[in-house]
N, C-alpha and C positions, 0 to 999 in steps of 0.2 A: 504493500500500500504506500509506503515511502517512497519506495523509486519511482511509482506515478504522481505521487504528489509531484517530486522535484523534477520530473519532468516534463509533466503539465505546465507547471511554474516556468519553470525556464521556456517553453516553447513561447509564453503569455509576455515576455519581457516585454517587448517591443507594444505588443497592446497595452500594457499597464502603463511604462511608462510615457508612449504619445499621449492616450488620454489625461493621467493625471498631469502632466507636464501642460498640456490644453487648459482643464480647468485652474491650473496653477496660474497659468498667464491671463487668464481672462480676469482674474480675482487682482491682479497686480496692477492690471490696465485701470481697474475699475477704482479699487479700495484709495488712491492718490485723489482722485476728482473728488473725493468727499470735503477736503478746504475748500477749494472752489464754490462749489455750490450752496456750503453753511456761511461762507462770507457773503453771499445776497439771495438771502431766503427772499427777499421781496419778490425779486428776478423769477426766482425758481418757481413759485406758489403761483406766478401768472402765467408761464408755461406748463403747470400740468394743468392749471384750468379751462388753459383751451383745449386740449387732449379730450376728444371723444371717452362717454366712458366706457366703452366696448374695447377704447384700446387697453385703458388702464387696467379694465378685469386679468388681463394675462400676467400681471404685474404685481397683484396683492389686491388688497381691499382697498376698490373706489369709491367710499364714502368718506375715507380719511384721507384728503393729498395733501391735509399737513403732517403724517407720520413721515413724508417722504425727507422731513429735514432731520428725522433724528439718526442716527447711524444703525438701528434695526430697520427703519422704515427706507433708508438708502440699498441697505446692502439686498434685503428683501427684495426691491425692484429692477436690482440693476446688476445682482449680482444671484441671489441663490433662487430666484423665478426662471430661471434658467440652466443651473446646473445641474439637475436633474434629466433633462433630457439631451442635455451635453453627455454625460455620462453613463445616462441608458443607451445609446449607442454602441458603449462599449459592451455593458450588460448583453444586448443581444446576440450581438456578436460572438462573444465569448460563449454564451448560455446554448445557443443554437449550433455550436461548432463543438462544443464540448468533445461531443460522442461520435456525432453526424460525420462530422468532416473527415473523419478519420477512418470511417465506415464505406463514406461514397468513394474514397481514395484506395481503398481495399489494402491499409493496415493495421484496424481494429481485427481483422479473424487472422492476420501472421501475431497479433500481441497474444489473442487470445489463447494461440496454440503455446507460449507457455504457461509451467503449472502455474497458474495465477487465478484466481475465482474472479465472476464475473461482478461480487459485491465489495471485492478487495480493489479492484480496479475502479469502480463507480465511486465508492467513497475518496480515494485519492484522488479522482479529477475534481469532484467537488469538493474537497478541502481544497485543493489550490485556485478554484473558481473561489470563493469565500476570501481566502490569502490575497488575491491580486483583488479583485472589489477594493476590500481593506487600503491595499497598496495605493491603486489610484487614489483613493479618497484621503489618504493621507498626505502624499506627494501634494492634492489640491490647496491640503490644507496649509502645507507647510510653505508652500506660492505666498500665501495670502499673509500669515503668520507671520513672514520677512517683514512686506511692507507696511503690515500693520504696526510696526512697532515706530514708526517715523511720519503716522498719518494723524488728523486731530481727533480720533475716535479715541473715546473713555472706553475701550473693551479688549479683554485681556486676549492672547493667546488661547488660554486653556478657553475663556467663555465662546470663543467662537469654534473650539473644537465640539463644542456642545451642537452646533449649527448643521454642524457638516452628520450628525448622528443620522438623522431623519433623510439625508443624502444615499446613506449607506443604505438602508432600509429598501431604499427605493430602484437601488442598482441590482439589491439583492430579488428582489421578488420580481423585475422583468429579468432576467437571468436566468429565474430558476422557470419561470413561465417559457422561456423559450428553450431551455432545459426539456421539458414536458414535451412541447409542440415536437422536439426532434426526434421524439421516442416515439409519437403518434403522428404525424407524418410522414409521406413519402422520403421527404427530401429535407434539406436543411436552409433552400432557402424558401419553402413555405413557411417554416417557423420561424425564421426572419421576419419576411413577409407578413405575418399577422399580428409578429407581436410588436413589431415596429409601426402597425396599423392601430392596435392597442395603447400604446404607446401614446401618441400623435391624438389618437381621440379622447387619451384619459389627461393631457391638458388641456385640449379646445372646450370638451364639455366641464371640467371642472372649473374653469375661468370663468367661462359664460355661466353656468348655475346661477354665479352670484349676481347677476341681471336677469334673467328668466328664469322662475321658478317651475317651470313646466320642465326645465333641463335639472333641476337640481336633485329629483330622486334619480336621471339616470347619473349624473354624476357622482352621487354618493357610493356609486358601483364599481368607482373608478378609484385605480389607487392614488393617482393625485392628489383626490380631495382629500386625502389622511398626511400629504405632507406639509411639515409645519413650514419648514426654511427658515428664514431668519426671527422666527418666532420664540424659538426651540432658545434663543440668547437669554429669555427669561425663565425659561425651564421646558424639560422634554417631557409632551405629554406622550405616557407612557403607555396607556391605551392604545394609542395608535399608533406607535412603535411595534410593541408586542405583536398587536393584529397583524402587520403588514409583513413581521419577520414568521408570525404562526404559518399564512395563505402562503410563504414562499416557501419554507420547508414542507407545507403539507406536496404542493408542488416537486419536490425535491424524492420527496419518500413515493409519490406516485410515478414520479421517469425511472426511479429503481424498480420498481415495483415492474414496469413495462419491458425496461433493459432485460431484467431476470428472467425474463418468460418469453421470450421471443427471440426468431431466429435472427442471426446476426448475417447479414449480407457481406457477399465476397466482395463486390465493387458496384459501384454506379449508385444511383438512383434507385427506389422501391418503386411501388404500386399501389391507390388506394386501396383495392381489395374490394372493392365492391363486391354485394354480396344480392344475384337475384335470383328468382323461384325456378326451379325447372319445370319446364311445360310435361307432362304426361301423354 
């Protein structure tokens, strides 16, 4: 189970560290302009009031655009409303290729042919899928963490590693969703494909909720609406941590559960398997 973990890990380098190295610079770009814009709040408070509020919903809560002067109301809008699906990218990727990639490529049944159990192999890739998640989000964090310490924000290091939690949450459960989809689909970039569709609809409809209430019970379906962002600086609700890391192991335990029990292909692509009646 060790030698797949470290070589999961090692195969993942290069994806761990482009994305967190990504969301590290986007945080360094950003966390500097917060002098700027706390030296003319006047300035600031009359361009977000011309802002439609349909754009600001993607952004936090549009009934408050004076939070946007305080440094959780900054970072919120301009920094962590975004790097969630910065970093679900890598989530899917990583979560969909797990198994898949290595299957259509026809070297999961030469691994499989040594002694090695097919739940000894499953749990090492997904402890190093867990490890690198971890990794990026820390690398983001440690972006941020540099420049924070020379910007005019009253907020510690450690309090915004509290931020980036409900981040991890969130890389976690599309990962292991498209984890899933590769065990139950043909191919691997269906499970892409759908859950980078999931993905994409669970922040359009979770934005928009907070302006139509006709969209807010499908949003609440969605696992955006459970993430806090820059909220998480006054404390992590932990209800909705737990739920979101519960639905992504439940996920996790049922791709094994699938791996275990199913034939493993020499190369290529599968088949759905349709299943119709035979005529008499």
């Amino acid at each position: 189970m060790l030698t797949h973990f470290r070589y999961t890990l090692r195969r993942m380098r290069g994806q761990i560290l482009g994305w967190g190295v990504g969301v590290a610079l986007l945080g360094m770009l950003i966390i500097p302009f917060y002098g700027v814009f706390a030296e003319d709040q006047a300035q600031l408070m009359a361009m977000l009031e011309s802002y439609p509020p349909e754009f600001l919903a993607f952004f936090g809560d549009v009934t408050d655009t004076s939070a946007m002067t305080t440094p959780r109301g900054f970072l919120q809008y301009y920094f962590f409303s975004m790097v969630p699906v910065l970093a679900g990218i890598f989530a899917l990727a990583a979560g969909s290729g797990l198994l898949a990639k290595d299957e259509e490529h026809g070297r999961l049944d030469l691994i499989m042919a040594h002694p090695v159990s097919r739940t000894a192999l499953f749990v090492g890739r997904v402890l190093a899928l867990a490890a690198g998640s971890m990794a990026v989000v820390f690398v983001g964090w440690l972006g941020c963490a540099i420049v924070l310490q020379g910007s005019s924000m009253d907020i510690g290091a450690g309090e915004l590693a509290m931020a980036f939690v409900p981040v991890l949450a969130q890389i976690w459960i599309y990962a292991a969703m498209a984890l899933l989809l590769s065990m139950l689909m043909p191919a691997q970039r269906f499970a892409l494909m759908v859950t980078g569709v999931l993905l994409a609809a669970s922040y359009i409809l979770s934005s928009l909720g907070k302006l139509n209430p006709n969209l807010s019970a499908v949003a609440d379906l969605m696992p955006y609406a459970y993430y806090q962002g820059a909220a998480a600086l006054s404390g992590l609700d932990w209800g909705s941590l737990l739920g979101l890391l519960a639905v992504g192991n439940l996920c996790v335990l049922l791709a094994w559960w699938r791996f275990a029990h199913r034939d493993i292909r020499v190369v290529g692509e599968g088949s759905w398997r349709l299943w119709f009646p035979s005529r008499r």
